[in-house]
N, C-alpha and C positions, 0 to 999 in steps of 0.2 A: 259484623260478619257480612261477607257479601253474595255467600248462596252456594252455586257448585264451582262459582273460581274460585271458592276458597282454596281447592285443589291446585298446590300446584302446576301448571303443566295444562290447566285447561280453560279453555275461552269458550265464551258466547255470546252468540248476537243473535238477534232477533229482526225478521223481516216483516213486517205489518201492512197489509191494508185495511184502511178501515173504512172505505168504500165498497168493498167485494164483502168486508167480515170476513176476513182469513188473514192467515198470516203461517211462516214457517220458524224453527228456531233452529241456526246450526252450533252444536257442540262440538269444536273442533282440541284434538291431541297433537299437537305440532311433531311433538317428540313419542308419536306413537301410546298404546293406552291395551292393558289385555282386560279385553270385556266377555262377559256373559249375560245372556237373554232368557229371562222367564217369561212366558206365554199363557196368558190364564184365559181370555178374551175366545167371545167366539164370534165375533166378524173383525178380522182381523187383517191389515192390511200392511203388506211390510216387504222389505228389500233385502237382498248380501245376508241374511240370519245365519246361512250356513257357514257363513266364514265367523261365526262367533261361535260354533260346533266344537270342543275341544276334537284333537287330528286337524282341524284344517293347516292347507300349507302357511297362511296367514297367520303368525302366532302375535301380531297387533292391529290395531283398528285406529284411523285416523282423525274419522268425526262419523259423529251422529246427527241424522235429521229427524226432527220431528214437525208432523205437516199438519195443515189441515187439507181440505179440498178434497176426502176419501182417497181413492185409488189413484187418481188423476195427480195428487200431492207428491206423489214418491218422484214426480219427473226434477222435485229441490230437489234430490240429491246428486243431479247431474250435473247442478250448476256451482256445489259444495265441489263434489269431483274438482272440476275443473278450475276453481280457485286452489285448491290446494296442491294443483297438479301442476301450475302457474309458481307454485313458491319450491318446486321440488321437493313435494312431501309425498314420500306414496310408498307401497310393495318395490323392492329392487325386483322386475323381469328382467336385468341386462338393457332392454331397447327403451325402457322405459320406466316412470314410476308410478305404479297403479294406486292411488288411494282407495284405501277400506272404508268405506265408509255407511252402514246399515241404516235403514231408513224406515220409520212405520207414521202412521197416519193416524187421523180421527174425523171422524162425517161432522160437516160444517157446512155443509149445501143447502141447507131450508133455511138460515137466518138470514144470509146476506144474498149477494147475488150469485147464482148455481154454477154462473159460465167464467165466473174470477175463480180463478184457482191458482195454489204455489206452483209455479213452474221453475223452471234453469235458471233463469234470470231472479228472482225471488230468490232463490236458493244461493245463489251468487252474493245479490246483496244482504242476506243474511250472512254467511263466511264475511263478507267484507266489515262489516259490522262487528265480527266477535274479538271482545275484548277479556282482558284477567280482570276486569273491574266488576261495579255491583250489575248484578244482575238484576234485568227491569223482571217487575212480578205482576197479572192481573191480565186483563184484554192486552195481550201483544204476541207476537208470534203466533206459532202454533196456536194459543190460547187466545187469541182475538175472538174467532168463532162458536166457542167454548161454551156451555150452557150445561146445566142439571135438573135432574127433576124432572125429566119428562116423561112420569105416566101418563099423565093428562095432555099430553104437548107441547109446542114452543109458547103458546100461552097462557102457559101456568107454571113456566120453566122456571128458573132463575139464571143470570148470568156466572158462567163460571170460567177459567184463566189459568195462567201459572204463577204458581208457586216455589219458592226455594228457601231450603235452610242448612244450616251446619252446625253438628253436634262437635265438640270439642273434647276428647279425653283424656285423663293422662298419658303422659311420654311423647306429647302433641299429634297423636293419633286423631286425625280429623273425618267425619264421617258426614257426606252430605247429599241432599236429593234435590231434584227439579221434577216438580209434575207438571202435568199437562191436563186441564181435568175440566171432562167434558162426559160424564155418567149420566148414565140411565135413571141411577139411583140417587138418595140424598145423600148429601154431606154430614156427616155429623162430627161432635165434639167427641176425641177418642178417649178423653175421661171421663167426661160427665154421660155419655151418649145420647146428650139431646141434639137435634137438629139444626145445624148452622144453618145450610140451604138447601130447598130440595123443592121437590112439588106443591104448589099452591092450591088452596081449597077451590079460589076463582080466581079469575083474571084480574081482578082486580084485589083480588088479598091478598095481606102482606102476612097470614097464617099459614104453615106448614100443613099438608095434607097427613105424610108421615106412610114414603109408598109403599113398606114392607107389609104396614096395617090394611089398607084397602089391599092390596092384592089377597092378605090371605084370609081379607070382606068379599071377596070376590072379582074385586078389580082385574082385568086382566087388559094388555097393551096389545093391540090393532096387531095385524101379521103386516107382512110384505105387501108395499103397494095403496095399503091405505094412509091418506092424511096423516092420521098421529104418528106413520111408524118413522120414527126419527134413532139411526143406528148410532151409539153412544161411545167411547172410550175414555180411558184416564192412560197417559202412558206418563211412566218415570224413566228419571236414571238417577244413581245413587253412587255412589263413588267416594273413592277413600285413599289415603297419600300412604297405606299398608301393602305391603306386599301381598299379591294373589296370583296364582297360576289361571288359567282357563278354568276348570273344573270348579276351581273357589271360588271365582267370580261369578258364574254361574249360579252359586249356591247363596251367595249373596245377594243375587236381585232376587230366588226364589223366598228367600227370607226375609228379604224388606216386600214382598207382596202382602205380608199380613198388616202392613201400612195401610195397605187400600181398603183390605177386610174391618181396620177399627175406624176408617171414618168417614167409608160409603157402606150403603144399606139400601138396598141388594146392591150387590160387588159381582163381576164376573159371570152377567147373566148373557144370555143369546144374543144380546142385544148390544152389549160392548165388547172393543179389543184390546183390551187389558194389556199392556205389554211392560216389562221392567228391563231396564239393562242393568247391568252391575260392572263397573267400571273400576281398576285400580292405576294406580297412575303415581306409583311413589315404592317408597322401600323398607319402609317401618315394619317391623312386629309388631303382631297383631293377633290376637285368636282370630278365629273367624265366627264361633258363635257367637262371642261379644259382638261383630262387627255387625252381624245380622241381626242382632237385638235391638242395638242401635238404627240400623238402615229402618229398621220398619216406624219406629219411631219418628224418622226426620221425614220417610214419606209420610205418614200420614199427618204430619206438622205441615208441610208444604202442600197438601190438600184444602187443609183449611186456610190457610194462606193464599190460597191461589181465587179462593171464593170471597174472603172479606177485600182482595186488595182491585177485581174486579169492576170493570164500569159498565152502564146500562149502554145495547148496543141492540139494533136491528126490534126494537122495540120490548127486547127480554130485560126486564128491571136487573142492577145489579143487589145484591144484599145490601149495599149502603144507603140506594134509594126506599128502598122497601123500609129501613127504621126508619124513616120521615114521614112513613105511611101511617106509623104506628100510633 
């Protein structure tokens, strides 16, 4: 399998620096794609949502960006625009074709350098990049800057990335997610719920702190403004070759958000912008509560996927190097 082209109908590529530690990913629908947005996060930073609104005049969506750089990120998506406005893909206005294309971020400023951020041109070479082949997984794109576990800091973080997978069902009903996964909170295994990666006891241990525990020890994370306060997010999209109206797709990223709930701990605190698209992009039957049973599953597979396949960057260990510590 090779992630969310499993879909067909959808590419990705991935823009990377790994001198700034940032990087963008563009999800593009050549042949248009009707998506829906769940928002669970509360610093939340994101573009065009309203046109994923069931009523808007827009009833498809062209690509998605996912950035890093915080707020500054969302200017990839003017350079995805513009590549695909370049190949004649977009909204018919008559004078022209407008691409859809929704855009949300994740804070990646404190690891790398604060003044390298996804811009137009990033954004660009990312579209130019995106293929129906395997999708790259770990420190790339959006997931370059990526990091978890920060009760204690960026040094006691661990390195975190993307991930992607695809569930396969009968009558070839294919259901797949991409995260982007950069929490506050730790990762853990969504079966076993022990700790994949998360907060470190010291800077130099390669032991799990376990932040649910200490905070309600009393741990509590720095407000605005000071050193630790490092803003977090995980964003997905999920996506399925099933037929979905707006309203369903919607109901489907809401439903693959209990991905994030089984294998981050704490999930969806002040401190991250949680976001999911739900994307459909094909014509199968399909229930849809099977589809959302399934979607929360592949996100939270693609969670920990995104953490084991990871490399150490900006001096945050990745989980790979941490077992040599052991």
């Amino acid at each position: 399998m090779k992630g969310l082209t499993d879909i067909e109908g959808i590419l990705v590529g991935h823009a990377t620096d790994i001198e700034g530690i940032t990087g963008c990913t563009a999800i593009l629908f050549p042949e248009g794609a009707v998506a829906g947005v769940d928002v669970r996060g509360s610093a939340v930073g994101e573009r065009e949502f309203e046109a994923l609104r069931p009523g808007h005049i827009a009833d498809r969506i062209h690509g998605i960006v996912l950035a890093g750089g915080s707020a500054f990120g969302l200017a990839a998506a003017d350079g995805v625009m513009r590549f695909l406005e370049e190949k004649g893909i977009g909204f018919d206005v008559g004078v022209a074709r407008v691409p859809i294309v929704p855009a949300a971020i994740l804070f990646d400023l404190a690891l790398g350098d604060s003044k390298q951020r996804p811009d137009a041109a990033m954004g660009y070479a990312a579209a130019q990049a995106a293929t129906p082949g395997k999708v790259a997984e770990g420190s790339v794109g959006a997931g370059t800057g990526a990091t978890v576990g920060k009760l204690f800091g960026l040094k006691q973080a661990v390195k975190g990335g993307i991930g992607t997978t695809t569930v396969e069902l009968a009558g070839g009903i294919l259901v797949s997610a991409l995260a982007v996964v950069n929490a506050f909170g730790d990762v853990r295994d969504p079966l076993s719920g022990q700790i994949v990666a998360g907060a470190r006891r010291t800077p130099e241990s390669a032991e799990f702190a376990d932040t649910a525990a200490e905070m309600k020890a009393g741990v509590s994370k720095p407000g605005f403004g000071r050193p630790a306060q490092l803003p977090s997010t995980t964003l997905a999209a999920v996506a399925t070759n099933a037929r979905l109206d707006r309203v369903e797709a919607t109901k489907l990223a809401a439903m693959a958000q209990n991905g994030l709930a089984r294998a981050i701990n704490p999930v969806h605190t002040m401190f991250d912008g949680d976001i999911v698209f739900g994307i459909s992009a094909g014509h199968r039957e399909a229930n849809l509560n099977m589809l959302g049973t399934v979607a929360a599953e592949a996100v939270a597979e693609a969670i920990v996927r995104a953490v084991r396949a990871a490399t150490s960057l900006g001096g945050v260990p990745a989980l790979r190097d941490l077992k040599e510590r052991d």
